[in-house]
C-alpha positions in Angstrom: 0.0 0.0 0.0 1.4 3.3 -1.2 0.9 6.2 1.0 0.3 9.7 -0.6 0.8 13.2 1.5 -2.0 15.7 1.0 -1.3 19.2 2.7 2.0 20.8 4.3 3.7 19.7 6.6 3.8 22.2 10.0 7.2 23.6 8.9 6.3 24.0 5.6 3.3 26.1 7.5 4.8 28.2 9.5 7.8 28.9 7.0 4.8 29.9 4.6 3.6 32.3 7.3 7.0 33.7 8.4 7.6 34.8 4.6 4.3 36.3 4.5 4.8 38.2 7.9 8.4 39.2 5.8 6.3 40.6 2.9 3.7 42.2 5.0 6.3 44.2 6.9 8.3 45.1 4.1 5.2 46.3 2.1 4.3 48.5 5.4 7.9 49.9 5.7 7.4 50.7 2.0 4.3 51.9 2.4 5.0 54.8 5.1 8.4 55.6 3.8 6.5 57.1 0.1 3.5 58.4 2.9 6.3 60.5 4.8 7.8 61.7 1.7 4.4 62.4 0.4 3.7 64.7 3.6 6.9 65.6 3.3 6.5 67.4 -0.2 3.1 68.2 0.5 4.5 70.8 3.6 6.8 71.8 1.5 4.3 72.9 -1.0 2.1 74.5 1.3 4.9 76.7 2.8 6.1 77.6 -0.7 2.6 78.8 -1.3 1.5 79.9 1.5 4.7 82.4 1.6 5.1 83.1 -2.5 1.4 84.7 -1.8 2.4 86.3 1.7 5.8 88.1 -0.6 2.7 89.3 -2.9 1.2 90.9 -0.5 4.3 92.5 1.1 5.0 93.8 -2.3 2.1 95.2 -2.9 1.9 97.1 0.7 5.6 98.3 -0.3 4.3 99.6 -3.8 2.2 101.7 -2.4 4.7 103.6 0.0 4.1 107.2 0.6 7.2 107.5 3.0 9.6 105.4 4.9 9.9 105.9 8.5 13.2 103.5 9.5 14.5 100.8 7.7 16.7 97.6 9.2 17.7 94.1 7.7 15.1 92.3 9.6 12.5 95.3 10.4 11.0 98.1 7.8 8.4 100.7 9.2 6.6 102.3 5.8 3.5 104.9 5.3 1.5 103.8 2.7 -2.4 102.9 2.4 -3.6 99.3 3.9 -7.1 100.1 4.3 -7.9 102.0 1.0 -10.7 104.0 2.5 -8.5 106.0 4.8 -7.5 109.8 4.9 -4.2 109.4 4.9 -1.5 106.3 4.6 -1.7 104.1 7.3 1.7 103.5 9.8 3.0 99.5 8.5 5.8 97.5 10.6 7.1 94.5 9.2 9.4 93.0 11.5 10.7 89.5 12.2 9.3 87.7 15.6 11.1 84.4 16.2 10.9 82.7 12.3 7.4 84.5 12.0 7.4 88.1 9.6 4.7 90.3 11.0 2.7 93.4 9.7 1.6 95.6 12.6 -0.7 98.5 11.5 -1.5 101.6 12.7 -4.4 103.4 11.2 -4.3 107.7 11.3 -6.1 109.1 13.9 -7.6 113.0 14.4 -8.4 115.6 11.0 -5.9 116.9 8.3 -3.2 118.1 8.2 -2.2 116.9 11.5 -3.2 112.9 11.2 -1.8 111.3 14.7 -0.5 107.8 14.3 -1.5 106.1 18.4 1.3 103.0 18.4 -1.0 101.3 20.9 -4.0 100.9 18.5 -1.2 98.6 16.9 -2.9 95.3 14.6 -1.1 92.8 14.3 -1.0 90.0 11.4 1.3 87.2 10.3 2.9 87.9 7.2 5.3 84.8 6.2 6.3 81.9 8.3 8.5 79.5 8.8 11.3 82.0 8.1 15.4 80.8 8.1 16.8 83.8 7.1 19.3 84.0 10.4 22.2 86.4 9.9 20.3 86.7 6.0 18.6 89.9 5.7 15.4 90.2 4.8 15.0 93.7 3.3 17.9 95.0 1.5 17.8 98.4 0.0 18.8 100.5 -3.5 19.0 104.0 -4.6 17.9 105.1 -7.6 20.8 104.6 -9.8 19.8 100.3 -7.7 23.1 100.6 -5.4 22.8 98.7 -2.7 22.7 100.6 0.7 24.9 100.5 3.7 22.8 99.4 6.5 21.4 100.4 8.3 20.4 103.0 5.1 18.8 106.7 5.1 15.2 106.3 4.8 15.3 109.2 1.8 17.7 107.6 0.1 15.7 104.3 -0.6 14.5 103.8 -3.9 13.9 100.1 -3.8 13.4 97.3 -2.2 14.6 93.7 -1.9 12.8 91.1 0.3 14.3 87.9 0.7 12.5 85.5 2.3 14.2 81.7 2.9 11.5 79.5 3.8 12.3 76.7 6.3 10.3 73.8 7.9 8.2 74.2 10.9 7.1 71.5 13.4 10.0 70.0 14.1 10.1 68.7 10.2 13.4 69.6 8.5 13.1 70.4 4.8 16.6 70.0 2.5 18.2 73.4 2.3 15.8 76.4 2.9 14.0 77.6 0.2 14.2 81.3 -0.8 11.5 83.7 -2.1 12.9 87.0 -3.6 11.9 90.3 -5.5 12.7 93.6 -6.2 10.1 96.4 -5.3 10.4 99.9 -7.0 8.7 102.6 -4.6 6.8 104.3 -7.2 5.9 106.8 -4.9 9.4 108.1 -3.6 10.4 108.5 -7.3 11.9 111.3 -8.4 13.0 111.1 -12.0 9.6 110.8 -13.6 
C-alpha cells in the first residue's frame, strides 16, 4: 500500500507564514516611507505657497509707499495705504518675531493736516512663516541709480526694495536646504526722475 501526502507539513506552514509576515512588513515599511515623503513634499508645498502669496502681498503694501519711517535688515516701518478708505497712509511694521514676519498696522487718527499715528492701536497679522533667514537679511535696500545701501540706510535715500524671504520647515520637520523667495520692489511713490 502506497501512502500519498496531501497538505503541508507544520514547517512548511509556519515557514509559509513567516515569509508572508516578511512581505507584509516590508510592504508596510514601504508603504509609510512614500507616505512621509508624500507629507513631506506636501508641507513643502504648502509653505512655498502659503509664503510666495504672503511676498505678494508685502509687495504690494511696499508699492504703495508714501514714505519710509526706518528701515533695518530684519525690520522696515513704511506709510502707505492698507485700508484704502482712509484719509491718509496708514503706519505699517514688518518686522521678524522668532521665524514668524509680522505686519503691525497703525491706522491715522484725528483731521488733516495733522493725522496722529496712536502706536497702541497697533494690529497685528502674520505675514510669512517659517522663516530661516538667520544672519540673511530680509529687506535689503537701492537707490535710484539700484546701489545697494549701507545698512542700516537713510530712509530718503531708498528707492527700492529687496525682500528675501528663505522659507524653512516648521514643526520640528526639517526640509533639505531652505528655500528662498525674492523680488525687487520699485517705490513708485518716492520717485523722483519721472
Amino acid at each position: 500500500m502506497k501512502i500519498t501526502k496531501n497538505g503541508f507539513t507544520i514547517i512548511e506552514f509556519l515557514l509559509g507564514i513567516l515569509i508572508a509576515m516578511f512581505i507584509a512588513a516590508s510592504s508596510a515599511i514601504l508603504l509609510r516611507t512614500f507616505y512621509d515623503n508624500f507629507s513631506h513634499s506636501q508641507m513643502q508645498l504648502d509653505l512655498q505657497s502659503k509664503n510666495a502669496a504672503a511676498l505678494e502681498r508685502v509687495t504690494k503694501h511696499l508699492r504703495q509707499t508714501q514714505s519710509i519711517e526706518s528701515a533695518a535688515n530684519q525690520d522696515l516701518i513704511i506709510y502707505a495705504y492698507y485700508y484704502p478708505n482712509d484719509p491718509a497712509p496708514d503706519r505699517l511694521h514688518f518686522a521678524v518675531v522668532d521665524d514668524i514676519l509680522t505686519l503691525g498696522v497703525v491706522r491715522p487718527s484725528g483731521e488733516a493736516p495733522n493725522f496722529t499715528y496712536l502706536l497702541n492701536t497697533e494690529t497685528s497679522e502674520i505675514a510669512a512663516v517659517n522663516l530661516s533667514n538667520d544672519q540673511n537679511p530680509i529687506f535689503k535696500y537701492y537707490d535710484l541709480n539700484g546701489n545697494l545701501l549701507a545698512s542700516p540706510p537713510n530712509p530718503a535715500s531708498i528707492k527700492m526694495i529687496e525682500i528675501n524671504l528663505w522659507i524653512g520647515a516648521g514643526q520640528g520637520v526639517t526640509l533639505p536646504p531652505p528655500l528662498l523667495l525674492s523680488t525687487k520692489v520699485s517705490l513708485r511713490n518716492l520717485k523722483n526722475n519721472l
